[in-house]
C-alpha positions as CSV (number, residue, x, y, z in Angstrom):
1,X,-59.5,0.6,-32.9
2,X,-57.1,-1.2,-30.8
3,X,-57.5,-4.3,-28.7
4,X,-55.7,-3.0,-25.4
5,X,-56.3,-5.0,-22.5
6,X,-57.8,-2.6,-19.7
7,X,-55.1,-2.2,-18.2
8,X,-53.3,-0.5,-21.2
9,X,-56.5,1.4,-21.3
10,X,-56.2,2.6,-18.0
11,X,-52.8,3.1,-17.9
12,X,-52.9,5.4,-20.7
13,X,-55.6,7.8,-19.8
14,X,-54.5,7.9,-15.5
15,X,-51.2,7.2,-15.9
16,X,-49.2,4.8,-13.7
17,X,-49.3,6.7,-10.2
18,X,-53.4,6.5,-10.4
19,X,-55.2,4.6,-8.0
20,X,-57.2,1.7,-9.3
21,X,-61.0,2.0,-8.9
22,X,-62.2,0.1,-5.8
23,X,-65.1,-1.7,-7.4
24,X,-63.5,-1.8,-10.8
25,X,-63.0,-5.5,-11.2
26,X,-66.9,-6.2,-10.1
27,X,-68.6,-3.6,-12.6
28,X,-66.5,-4.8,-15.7
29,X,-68.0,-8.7,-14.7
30,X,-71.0,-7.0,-14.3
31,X,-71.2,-5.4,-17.5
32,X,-69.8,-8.2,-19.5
33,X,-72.2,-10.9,-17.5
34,X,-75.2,-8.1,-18.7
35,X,-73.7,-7.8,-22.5
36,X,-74.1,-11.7,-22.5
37,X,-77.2,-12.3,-21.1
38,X,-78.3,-9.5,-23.6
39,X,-76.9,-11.2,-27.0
40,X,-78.2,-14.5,-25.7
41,X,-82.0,-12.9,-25.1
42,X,-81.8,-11.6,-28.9
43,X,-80.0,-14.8,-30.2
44,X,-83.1,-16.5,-28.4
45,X,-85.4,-13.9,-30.0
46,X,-84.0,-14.5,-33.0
47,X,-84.9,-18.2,-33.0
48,X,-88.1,-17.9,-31.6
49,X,-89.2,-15.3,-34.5
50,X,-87.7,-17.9,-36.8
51,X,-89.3,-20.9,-35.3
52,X,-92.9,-20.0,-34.5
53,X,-94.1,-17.9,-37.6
54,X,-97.6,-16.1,-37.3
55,X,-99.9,-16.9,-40.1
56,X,-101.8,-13.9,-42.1
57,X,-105.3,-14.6,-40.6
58,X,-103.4,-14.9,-36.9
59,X,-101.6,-11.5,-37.7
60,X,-105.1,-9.9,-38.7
61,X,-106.8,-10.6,-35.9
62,X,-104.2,-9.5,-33.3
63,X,-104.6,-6.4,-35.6
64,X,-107.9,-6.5,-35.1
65,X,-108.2,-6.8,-31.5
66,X,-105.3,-4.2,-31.0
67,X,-107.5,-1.5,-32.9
68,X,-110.9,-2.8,-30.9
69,X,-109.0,-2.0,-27.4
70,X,-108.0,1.6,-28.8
71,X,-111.1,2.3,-29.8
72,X,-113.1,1.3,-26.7
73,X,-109.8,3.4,-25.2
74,X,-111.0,6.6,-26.7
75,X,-114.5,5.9,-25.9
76,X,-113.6,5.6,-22.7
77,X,-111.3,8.7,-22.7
78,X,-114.4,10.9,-24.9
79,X,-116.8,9.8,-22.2
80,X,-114.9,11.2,-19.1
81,X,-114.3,14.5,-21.0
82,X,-118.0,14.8,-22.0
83,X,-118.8,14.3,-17.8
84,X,-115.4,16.6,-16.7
85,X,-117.0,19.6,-19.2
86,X,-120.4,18.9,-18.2
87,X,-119.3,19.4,-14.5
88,X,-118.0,22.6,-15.6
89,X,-121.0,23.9,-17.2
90,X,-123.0,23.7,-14.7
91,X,-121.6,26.4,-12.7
92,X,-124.7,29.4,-12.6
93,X,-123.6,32.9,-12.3
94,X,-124.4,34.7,-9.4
């Protein structure tokens, strides 16, 4: 891969006569401004992950509770399916 500036880039694939993009200048800041912000969220990820270690009992019981809330979750769910088919039994035949 080559390291053309965008100019050379543009050039080549419009050609010189091509107009130049009105907002072009603004969405390249943009995007560079959002790629930096991005590598500096996962750079701080990074050190947090490296910094602030769970131990195993603390991992467990995150475990734990995660697997408590989907189960009262499916109660929940099982519970309003019993009362939706219930409301649809009880339809009589004329």
């Amino acid at each position: 891969m080559y390291n053309d500036s965008i100019e050379t880039l543009l050039l080549r694939h419009y050609g010189a006569t091509a107009p130049i993009p009105a907002t072009l200048e603004q969405r390249i800041t943009v995007s560079v401004h959002r790629r930096s912000d991005d590598r500096q969220q996962q750079a701080l990820l990074a050190r947090n992950l490296r910094e602030n270690r769970i131990s195993r009992r603390r991992a467990i019981q995150l475990v734990a509770l995660g697997s408590a809330g989907l189960s009262l979750l499916s109660a929940g769910i099982a519970s309003v399916q019993t009362v939706l088919n219930n409301g649809q039994n009880s339809t009589q035949p004329a």
